[in-house]
VMD Tcl script that draws the C-alpha trace (Angstrom):
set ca {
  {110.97 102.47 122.70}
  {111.71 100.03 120.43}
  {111.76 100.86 116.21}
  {113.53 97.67 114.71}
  {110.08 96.20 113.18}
  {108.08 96.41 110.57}
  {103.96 97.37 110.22}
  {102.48 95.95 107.52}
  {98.61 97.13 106.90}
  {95.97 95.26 104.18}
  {93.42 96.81 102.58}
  {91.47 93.52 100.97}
  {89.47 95.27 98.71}
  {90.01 95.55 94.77}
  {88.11 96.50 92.16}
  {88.59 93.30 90.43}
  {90.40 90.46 91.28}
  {93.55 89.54 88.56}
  {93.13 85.73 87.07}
  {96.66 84.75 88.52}
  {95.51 86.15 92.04}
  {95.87 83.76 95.15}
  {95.92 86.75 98.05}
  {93.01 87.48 100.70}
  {91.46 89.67 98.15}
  {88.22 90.41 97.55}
  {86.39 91.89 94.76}
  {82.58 93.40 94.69}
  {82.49 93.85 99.14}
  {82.56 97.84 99.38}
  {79.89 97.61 101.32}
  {82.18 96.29 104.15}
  {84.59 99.15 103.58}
  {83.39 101.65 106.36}
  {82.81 98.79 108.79}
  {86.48 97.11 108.22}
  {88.37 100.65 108.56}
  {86.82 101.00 112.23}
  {87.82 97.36 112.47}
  {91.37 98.15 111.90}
  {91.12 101.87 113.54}
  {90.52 99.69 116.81}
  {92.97 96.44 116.02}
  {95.56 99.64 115.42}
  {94.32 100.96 118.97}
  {94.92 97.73 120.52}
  {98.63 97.30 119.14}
  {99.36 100.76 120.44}
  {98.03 99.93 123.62}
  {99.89 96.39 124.43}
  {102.67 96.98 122.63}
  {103.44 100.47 122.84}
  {102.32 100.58 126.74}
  {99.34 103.43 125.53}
  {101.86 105.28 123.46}
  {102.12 105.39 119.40}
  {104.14 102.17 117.91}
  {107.18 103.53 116.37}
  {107.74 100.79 113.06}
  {110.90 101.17 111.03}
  {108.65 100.94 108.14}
  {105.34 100.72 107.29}
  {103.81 99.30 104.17}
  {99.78 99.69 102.78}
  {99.17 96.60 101.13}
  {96.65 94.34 99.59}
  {94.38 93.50 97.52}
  {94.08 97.44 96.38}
  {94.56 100.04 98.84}
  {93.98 102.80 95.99}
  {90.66 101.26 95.75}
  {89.87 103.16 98.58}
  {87.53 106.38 97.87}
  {88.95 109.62 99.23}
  {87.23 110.12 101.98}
  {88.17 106.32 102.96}
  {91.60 107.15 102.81}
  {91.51 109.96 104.76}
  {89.86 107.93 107.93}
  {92.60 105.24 107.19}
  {95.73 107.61 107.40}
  {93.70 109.25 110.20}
  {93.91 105.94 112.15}
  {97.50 105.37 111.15}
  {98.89 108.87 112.75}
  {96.88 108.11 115.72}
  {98.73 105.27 116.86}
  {101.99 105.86 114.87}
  {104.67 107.84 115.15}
  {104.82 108.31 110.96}
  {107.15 111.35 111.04}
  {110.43 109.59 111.75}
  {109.16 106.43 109.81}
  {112.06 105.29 107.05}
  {109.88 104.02 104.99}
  {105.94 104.53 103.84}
  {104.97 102.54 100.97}
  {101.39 102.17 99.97}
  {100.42 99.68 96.87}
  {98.96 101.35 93.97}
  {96.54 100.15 90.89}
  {96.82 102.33 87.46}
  {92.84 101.97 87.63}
  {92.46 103.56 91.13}
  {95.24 106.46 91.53}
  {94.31 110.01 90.89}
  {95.94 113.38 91.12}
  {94.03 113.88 94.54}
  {94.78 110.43 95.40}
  {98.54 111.11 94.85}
  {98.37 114.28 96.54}
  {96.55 113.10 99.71}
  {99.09 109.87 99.80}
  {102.02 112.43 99.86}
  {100.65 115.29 102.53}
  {100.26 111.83 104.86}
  {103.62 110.52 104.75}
  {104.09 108.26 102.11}
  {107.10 108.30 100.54}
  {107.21 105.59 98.20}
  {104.51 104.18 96.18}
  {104.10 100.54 94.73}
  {102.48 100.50 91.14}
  {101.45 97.38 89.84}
  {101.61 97.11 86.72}
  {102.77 93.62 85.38}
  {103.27 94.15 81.75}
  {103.61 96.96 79.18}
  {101.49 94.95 76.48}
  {97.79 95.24 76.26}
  {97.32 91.67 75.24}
  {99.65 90.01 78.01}
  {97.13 92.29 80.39}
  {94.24 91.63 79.35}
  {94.44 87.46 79.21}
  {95.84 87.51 82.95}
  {92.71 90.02 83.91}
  {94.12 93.20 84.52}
  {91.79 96.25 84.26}
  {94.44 98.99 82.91}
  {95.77 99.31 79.57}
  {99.53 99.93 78.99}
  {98.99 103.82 78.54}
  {97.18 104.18 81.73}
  {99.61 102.65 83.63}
  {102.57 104.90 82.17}
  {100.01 107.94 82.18}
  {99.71 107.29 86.11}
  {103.67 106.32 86.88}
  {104.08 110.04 85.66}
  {101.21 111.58 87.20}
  {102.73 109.87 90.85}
  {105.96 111.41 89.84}
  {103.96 114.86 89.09}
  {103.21 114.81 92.38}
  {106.29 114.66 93.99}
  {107.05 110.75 94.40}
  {110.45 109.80 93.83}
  {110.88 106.41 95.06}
  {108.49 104.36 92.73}
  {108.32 100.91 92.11}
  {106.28 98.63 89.73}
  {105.82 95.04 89.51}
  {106.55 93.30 86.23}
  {105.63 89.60 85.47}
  {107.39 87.29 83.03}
  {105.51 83.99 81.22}
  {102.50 84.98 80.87}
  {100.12 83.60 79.10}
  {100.99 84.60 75.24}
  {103.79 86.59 76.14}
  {106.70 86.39 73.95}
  {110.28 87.74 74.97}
  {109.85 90.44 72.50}
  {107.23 91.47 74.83}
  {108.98 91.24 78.11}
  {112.01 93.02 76.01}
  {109.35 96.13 75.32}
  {107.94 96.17 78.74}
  {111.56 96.41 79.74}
  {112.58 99.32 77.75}
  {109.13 101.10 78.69}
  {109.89 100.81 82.54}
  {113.54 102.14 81.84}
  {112.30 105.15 79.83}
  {109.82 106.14 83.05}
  {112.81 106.74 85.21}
  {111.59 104.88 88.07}
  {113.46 103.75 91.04}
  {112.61 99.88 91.87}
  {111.29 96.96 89.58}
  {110.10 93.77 91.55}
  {110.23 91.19 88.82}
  {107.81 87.73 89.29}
  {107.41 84.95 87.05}
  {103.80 83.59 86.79}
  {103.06 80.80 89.60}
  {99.72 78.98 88.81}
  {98.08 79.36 92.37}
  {95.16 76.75 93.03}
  {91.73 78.10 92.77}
  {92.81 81.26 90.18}
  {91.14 81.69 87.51}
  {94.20 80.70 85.39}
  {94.75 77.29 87.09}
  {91.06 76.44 86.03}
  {91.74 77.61 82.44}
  {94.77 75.24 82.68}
  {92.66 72.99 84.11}
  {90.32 73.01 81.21}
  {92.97 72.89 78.39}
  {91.91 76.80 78.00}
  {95.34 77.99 78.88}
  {98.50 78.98 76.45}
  {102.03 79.42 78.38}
  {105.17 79.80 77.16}
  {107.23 76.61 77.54}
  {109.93 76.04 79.80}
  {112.63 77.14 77.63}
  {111.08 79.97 76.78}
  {110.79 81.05 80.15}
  {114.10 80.59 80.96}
  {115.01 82.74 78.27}
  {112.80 85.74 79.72}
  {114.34 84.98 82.61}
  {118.26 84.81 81.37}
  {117.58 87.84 79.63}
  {115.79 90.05 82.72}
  {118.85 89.29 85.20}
  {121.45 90.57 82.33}
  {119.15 93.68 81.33}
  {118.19 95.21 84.70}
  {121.97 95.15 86.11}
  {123.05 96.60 82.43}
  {120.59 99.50 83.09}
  {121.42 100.48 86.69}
  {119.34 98.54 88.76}
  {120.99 96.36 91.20}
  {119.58 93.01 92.40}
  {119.54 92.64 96.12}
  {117.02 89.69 96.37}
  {115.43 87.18 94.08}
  {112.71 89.15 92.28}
  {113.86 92.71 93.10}
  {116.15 95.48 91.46}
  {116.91 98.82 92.32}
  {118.79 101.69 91.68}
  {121.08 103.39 94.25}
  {120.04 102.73 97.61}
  {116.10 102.77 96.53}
  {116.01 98.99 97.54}
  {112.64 98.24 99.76}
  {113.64 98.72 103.34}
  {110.19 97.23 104.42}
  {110.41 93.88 102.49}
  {114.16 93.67 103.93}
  {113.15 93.99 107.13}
  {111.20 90.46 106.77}
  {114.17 88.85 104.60}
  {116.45 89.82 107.40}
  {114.35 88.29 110.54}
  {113.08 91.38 111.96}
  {109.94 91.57 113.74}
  {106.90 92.62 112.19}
  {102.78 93.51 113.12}
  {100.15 93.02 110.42}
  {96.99 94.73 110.92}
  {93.74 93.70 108.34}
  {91.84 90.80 107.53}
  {94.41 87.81 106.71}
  {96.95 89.41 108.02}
  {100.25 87.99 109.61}
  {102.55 88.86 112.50}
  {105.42 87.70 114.07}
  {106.50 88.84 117.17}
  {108.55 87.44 120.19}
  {109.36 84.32 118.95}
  {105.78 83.75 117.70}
  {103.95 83.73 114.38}
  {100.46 84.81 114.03}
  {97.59 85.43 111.23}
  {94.66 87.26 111.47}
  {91.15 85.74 109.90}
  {91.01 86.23 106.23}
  {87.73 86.20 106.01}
  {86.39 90.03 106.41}
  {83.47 89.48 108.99}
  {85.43 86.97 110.78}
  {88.01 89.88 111.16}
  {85.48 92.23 112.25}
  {83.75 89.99 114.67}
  {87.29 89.16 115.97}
  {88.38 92.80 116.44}
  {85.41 93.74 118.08}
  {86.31 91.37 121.02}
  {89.23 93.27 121.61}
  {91.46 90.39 120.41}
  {94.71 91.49 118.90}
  {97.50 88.81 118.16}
  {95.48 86.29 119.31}
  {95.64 83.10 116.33}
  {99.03 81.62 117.23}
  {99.93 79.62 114.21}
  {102.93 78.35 116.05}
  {105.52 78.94 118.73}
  {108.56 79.25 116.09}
  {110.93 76.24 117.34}
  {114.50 76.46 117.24}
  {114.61 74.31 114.02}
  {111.94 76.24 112.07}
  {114.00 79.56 113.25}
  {117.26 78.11 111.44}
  {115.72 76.88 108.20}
  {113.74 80.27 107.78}
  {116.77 81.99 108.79}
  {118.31 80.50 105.94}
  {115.49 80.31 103.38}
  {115.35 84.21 103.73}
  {118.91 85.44 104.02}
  {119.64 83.25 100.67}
  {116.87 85.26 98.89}
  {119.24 87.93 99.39}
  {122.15 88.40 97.17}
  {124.32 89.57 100.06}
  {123.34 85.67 101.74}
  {123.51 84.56 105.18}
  {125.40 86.42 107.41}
  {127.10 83.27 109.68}
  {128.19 85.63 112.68}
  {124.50 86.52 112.97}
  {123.44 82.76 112.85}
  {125.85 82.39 115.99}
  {124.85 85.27 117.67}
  {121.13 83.72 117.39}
  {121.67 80.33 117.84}
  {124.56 80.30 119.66}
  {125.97 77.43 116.81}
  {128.03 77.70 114.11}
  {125.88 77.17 110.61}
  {128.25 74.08 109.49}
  {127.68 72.55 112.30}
  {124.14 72.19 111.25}
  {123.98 72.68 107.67}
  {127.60 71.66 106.88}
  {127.01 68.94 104.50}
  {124.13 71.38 102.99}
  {126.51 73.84 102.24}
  {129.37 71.71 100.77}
  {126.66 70.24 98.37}
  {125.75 72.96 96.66}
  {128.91 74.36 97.03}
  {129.98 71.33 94.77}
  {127.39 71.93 92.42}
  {128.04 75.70 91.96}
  {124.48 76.59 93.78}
  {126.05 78.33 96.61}
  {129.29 80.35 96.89}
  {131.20 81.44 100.23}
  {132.97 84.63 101.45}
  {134.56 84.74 104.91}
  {131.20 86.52 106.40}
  {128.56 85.09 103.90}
  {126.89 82.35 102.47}
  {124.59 83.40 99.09}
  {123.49 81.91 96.06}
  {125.06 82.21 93.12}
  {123.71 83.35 89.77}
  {122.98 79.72 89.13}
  {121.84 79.65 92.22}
  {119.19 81.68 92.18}
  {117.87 80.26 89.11}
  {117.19 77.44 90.71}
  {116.68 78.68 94.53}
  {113.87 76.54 95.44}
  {116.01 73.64 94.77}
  {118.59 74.88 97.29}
  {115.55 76.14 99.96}
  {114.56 72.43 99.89}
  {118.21 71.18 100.70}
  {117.96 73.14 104.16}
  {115.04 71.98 105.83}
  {116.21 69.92 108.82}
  {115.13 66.16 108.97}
}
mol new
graphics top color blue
foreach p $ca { graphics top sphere $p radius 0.5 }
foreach p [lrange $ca 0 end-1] q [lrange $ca 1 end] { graphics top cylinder $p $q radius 0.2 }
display resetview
């Protein structure tokens, strides 16, 4: 049976929704809890069924995400990692990650999480500065979240990862410099690292909107920016994509499995999958997902039949978020073509203009490069 894919799992629900957040989130809907988890108990059943041939699906990796899966109350949890073991084979799973708030974790939390498998845990925690938290709408304080990255290691977790953001709204680079220092003194294992994108419809495009809304300016931001990529590699953590560092081998393997073109099923409202050459998303909207699940439909919204052409340029877009970069035997191997044949003058380009650099197996960004990657994404989509 195959095990070269992915499961990724959302939880929608949160406790409050963050001012910068564009996901299928939802704040204030527990009453929907109960009803979605034997909505996604079944949808789970389904996938094990089809796919699986009435077995358990055997995923590479799987990965609790959301909105806030630690929003969850215990007894909630327990019916959701009760569905999980039912149709998965979690013992010889690489990789169980479940996404964490400082505001929703507890020692009984932690300890539940850890008797059911998971073996790493996602904390997000953005910044180490009350202020910077508090004008992007995030519930914890700075003390809570370093009370609870030790309380997770308490309890046994030793693959941890939080999320850090960089211009923020009145964040300074002395700031980012002190959230820096506080993440390294933790001992954790894995630092994602975002700068803020104003997402339509947040609360922080409308304050923008409004003339409400204080960034940093843009060189400001590329000095948090210049001075993240030096200070993470200085203190042990390798970068191995865009936005993420880690040290030793703790890179995500889930999250690699997507930059790499592996197949992967998403189970939960909004939700996407792709799978045999196809992409598909799940209804965002919670009752929608119900309704839909109770039908018995599972990968059923085909977004699209992934052409050849869309299959190159996302082949590309993703193996140039990695450091290591394309790999051009496995281009071949897939598209039976060599990639200068159909991004030659692409690659020579940026080449040129010290965006991209070549070994005799790879094609990746270079440190320039990836400062600027979107403008080298938007050089490879095919006329």
């Amino acid at each position: 049976m195959t095990t070269d894919f992915g499961v990724y799992i959302h939880i929608p629900f949160c406790k409050h929704k963050c001012f910068y957040c564009d996901f299928p989130s939802f704040a204030g809907r527990e009453k929907y809890i109960d009803e979605y988890l034997n909505s996604l108990h079944y949808e789970m059943e389904l996938g094990a069924e089809k796919i699986a041939e009435k077995g358990k699906l055997t995923p590479h990796t799987i990965y609790i995400g959301g909105g806030t899966p630690s929003h969850l109350n215990l007894s909630q949890m327990k019916i959701l990692f009760k569905s999980i073991h039912a149709n998965m084979q979690v013992k010889d799973v690489a990789e169980f990650t479940m996404e964490a708030n400082p505001c929703t974790i507890d020692e009984e939390k932690l300890h539940l999480m850890k008797s059911n498998g998971i073996n790493r845990i996602s904390i997000g925690v953005q910044s180490f500065d009350d202020g910077c938290l508090q004008r992007i709408g995030r519930i914890h304080k700075s003390s809570m979240a370093i009370e609870k990255v030790r309380l997770a290691q308490k309890a046994g977790f030793d693959n941890i990862s939080i999320d850090l953001m960089y211009g923020l709204p009145g964040q300074t680079l002395d700031m980012l410099k002190k959230s820096l220092d506080k993440a390294m003194e933790l001992g954790i294992q894995h630092i994602s690292v975002y700068g803020l994108q104003l997402e339509e419809g947040t609360v922080l495009a409308k304050q923008q909107e409004m003339g409400r809304l204080e960034l940093p300016d843009d060189e400001a931001v590329e000095k948090m920016y210049d001075y993240l990529v030096e200070y993470l590699p200085a203190h042990g953590f390798s970068r191995y994509e865009i936005s993420n560092y880690a040290m030793g081998g703790y890179y995500s393997r889930h999250n690699t499995l997507y930059w790499q073109d592996v197949p992967y099923l998403g189970f939960g409202s909004g939700a996407h999958s792709y799978w045999r050459g196809n992409r598909y998303e799940n209804p965002v909207d919670i009752g929608e997902y119900i309704k839909a699940t109770a039908e018995g439909k599972f990968l059923h919204i085909v977004e699209e039949a992934v052409s050849e052409k869309a299959h190159m340029e996302e082949f590309c877009f993703l193996g140039l978020r990695m450091t290591k970069g394309i790999n051009k035997e496995k281009f071949r191997e897939i598209f039976n073509r060599d990639i200068y044949e159909v991004f030659g003058k692409v690659i020579d380009k940026m080449v040129a203009k010290a965006l991209l650099g070549e070994s005799e197996t790879a094609i990746f960004l270079t440190p320039l490069g990836m400062k600027y990657g979107n403008v080298v994404f938007g050089e490879f989509i095919l006329e």
